[in-house]
C-alpha positions as CSV (number, residue, x, y, z in Angstrom):
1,X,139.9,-9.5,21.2
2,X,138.2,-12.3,19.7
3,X,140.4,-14.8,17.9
4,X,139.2,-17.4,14.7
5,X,141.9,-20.4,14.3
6,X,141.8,-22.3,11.5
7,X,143.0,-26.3,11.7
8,X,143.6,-28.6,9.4
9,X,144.7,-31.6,11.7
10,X,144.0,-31.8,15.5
11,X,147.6,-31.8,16.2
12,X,148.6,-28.7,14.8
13,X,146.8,-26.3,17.5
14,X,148.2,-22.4,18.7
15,X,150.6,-25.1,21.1
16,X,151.9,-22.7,23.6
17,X,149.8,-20.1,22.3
18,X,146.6,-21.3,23.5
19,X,148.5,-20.3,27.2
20,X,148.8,-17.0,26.1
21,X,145.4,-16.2,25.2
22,X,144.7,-17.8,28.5
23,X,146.3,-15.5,30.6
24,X,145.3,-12.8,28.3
25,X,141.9,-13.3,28.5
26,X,141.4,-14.0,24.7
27,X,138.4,-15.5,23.5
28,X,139.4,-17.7,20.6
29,X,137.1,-20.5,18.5
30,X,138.9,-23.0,16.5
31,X,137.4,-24.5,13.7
32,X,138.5,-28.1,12.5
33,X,138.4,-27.8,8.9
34,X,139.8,-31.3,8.1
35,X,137.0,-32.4,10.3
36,X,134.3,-30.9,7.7
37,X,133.8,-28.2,11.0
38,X,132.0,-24.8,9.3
39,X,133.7,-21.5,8.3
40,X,131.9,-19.2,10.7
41,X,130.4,-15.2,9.9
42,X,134.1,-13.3,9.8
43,X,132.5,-10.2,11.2
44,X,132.4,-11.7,14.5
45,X,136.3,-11.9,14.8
46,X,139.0,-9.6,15.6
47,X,141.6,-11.5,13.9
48,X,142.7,-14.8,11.9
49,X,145.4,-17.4,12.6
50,X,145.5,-20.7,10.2
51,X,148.0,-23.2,11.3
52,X,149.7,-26.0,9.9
53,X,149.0,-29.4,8.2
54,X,150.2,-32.1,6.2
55,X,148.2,-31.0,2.9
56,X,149.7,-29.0,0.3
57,X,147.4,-25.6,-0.9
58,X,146.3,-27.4,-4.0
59,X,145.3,-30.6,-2.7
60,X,141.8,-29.3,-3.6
61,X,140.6,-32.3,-5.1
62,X,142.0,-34.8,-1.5
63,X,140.9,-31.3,0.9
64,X,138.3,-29.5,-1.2
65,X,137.4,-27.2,1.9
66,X,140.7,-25.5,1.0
67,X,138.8,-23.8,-1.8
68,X,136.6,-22.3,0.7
69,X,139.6,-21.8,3.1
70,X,141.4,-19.8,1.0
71,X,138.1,-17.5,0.2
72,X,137.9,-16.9,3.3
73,X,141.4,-15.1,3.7
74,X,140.9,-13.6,0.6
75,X,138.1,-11.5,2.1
76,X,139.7,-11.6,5.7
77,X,143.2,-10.0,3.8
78,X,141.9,-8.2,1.2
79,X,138.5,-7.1,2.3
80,X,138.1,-6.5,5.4
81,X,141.7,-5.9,5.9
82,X,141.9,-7.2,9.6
83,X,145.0,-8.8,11.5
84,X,146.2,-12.1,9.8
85,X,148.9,-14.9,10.9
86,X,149.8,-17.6,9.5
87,X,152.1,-20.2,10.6
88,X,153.7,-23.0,8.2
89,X,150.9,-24.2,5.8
90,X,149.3,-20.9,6.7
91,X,152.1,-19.0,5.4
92,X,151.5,-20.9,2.2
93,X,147.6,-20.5,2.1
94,X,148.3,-16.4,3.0
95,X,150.5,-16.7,-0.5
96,X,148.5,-18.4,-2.5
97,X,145.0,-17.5,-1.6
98,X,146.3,-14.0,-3.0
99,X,148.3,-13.9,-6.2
100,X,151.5,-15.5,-4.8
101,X,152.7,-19.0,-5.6
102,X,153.8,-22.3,-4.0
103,X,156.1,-24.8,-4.9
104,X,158.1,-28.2,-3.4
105,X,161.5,-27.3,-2.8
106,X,164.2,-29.3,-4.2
107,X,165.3,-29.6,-0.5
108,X,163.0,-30.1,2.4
109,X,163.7,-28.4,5.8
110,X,162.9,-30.2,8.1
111,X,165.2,-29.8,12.1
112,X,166.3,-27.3,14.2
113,X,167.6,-24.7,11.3
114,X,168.9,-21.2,11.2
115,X,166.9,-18.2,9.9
116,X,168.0,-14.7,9.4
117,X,165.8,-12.0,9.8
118,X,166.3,-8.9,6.7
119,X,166.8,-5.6,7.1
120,X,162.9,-5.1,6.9
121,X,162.1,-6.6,9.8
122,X,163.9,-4.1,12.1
123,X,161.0,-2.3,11.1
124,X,157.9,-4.8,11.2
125,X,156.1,-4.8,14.3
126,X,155.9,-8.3,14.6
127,X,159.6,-9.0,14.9
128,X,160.5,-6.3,17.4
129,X,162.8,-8.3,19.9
130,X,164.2,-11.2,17.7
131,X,167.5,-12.1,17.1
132,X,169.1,-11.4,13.9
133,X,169.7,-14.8,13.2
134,X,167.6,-17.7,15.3
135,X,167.5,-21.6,15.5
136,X,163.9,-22.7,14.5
137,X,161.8,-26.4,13.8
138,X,161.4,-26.1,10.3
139,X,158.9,-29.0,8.9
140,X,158.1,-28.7,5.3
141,X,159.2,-29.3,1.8
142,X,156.8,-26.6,0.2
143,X,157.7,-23.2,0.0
144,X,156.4,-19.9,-1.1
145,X,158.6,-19.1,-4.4
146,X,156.5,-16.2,-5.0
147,X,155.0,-14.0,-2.2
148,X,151.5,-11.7,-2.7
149,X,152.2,-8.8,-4.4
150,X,153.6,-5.9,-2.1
151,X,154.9,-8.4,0.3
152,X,157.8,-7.2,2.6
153,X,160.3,-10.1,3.5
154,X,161.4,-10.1,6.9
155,X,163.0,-13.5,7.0
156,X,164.6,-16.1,5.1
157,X,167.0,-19.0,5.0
158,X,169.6,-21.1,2.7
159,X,166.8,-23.5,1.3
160,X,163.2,-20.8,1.6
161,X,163.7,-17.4,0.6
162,X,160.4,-16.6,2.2
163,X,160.7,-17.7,5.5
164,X,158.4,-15.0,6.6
165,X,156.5,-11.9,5.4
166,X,154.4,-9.0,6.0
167,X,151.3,-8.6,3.2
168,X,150.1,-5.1,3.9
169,X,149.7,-3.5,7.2
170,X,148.6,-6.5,9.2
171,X,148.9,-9.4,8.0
172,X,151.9,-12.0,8.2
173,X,153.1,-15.9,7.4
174,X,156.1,-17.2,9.4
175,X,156.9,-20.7,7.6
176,X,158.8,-22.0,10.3
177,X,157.1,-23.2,13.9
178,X,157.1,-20.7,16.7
179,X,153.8,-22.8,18.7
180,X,156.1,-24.7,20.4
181,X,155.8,-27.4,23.6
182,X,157.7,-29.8,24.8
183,X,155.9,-32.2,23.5
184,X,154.9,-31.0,20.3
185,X,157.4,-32.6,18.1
186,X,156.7,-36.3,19.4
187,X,153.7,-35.6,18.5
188,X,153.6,-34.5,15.4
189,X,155.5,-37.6,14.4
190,X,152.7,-39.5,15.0
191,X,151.4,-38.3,11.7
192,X,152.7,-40.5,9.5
193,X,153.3,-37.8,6.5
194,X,155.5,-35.8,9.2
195,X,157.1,-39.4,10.6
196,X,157.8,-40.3,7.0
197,X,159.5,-37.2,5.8
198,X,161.3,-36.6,8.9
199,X,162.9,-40.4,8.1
200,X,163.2,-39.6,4.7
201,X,165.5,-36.5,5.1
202,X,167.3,-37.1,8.1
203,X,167.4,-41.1,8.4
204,X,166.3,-43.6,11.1
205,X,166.5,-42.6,14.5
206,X,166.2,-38.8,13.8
207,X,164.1,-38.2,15.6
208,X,165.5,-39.0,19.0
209,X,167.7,-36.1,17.6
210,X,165.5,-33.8,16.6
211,X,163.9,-33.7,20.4
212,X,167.0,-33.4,22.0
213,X,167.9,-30.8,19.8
214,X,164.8,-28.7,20.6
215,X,164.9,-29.2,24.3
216,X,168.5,-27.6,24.4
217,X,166.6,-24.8,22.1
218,X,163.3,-24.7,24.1
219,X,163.8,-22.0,26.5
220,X,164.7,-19.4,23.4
221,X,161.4,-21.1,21.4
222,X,159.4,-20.3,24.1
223,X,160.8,-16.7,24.7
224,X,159.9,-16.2,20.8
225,X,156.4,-17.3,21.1
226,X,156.2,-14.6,23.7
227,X,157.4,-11.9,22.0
228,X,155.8,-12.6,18.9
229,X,152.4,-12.9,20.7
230,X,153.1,-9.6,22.5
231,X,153.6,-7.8,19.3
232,X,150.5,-8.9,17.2
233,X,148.5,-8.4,20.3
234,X,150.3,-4.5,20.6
235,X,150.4,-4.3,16.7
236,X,146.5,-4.5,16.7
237,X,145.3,-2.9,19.5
């Protein structure tokens, strides 16, 4: 399997992922598309994962890659109809580089927060082996208010509705993080977008408590990355 990541900061890699294609002996090419990197032939891939960043999916005028961005999972989605996931901003990008819609939330989720999986996703391949109801980093104030037409939902939470969904056969966006490290959220903070909001929601000092609070929740992060990996890897096979 051959693996196309899209980036939009350097920060905001697969994380613990890029392990798991490791020991899985996945081939996978990252393109930088902040850094002005080239949107490569899609025929040459087996399947698509766009991270996260600290643009929003009409900051066209700031970004204007995104406008070839979201062309490109267009035709990845829609066209050739191959395996999609996308994780926080790529969530957002799957929605709205379809017919869905994004909005800023009146309030921003950003923590250790609980999300409930629906009745749906007892179903979905990609959430075989999650708990009902999960802790989760959650760092955003956009979310998808409307998904692509004939999205399932298979996760949600007091302040997002779509927390996560399933677009067709094979393709999904999970708004909250599942790449986690250990030292992924210290590092993210170094952006000052993420430092700033982080401040701005959960006051000075947060986030001392934010990395405490995800090293008691690491082990079970971890153990979700797995599982989820396992199952996109089975689900496309």
């Amino acid at each position: 399997m051959k693996v196309l990541v899209f980036q939009h900061i350097a920060c905001e890699h697969p994380g613990i992922f890029r392990q798991f294609f490791s020991e899985g002996g996945i081939d996978w090419q990252a393109v930088e598309l902040d850094a002005g990197e080239v949107i490569p032939d899609l025929h040459g891939f087996d399947a698509l994962w766009v991270m996260g960043g600290p643009m929003d999916v009409w900051d066209t005028d700031t970004c204007p890659w995104l406008v070839a961005e979201k062309e490109a999972i267009r035709t990845w989605v829609r066209d050739l109809q191959k395996p999609y996931l996308g994780l926080c901003l790529g969530h957002q990008l799957l929605a709205d580089a379809l017919d869905g819609k994004c909005e800023v939330q009146n309030t921003p989720e950003i923590g250790i927060l609980d999300v409930h999986l629906t009745d749906a996703a007892k179903d979905d391949p990609l959430m075989q082996g999650l708990a009902p109801q999960m802790k989760c980093l959650q760092w955003h104030s956009v979310a998808v208010t409307q998904p692509p037409t004939g999205a399932e939902l298979l996760a949600s939470s007091p302040e997002c509705i779509w927390q996560a969904m399933r677009v067709g056969d094979d393709a999904w966006g999970i708004q909250f993080h599942v790449e986690l490290q250990d030292n992924t959220i210290s590092e993210w903070n170094e952006v000052p977008a993420y430092a700033a909001a982080l401040e701005k929601v959960k006051g000075p000092g947060a986030l001392k408590a934010m990395e405490d609070d995800a090293l008691e929740h690491m082990p079970q992060f971890k153990d979700n990355a797995r599982l989820l990996f396992d199952n996109f890897c089975r689900s496309i096979s």
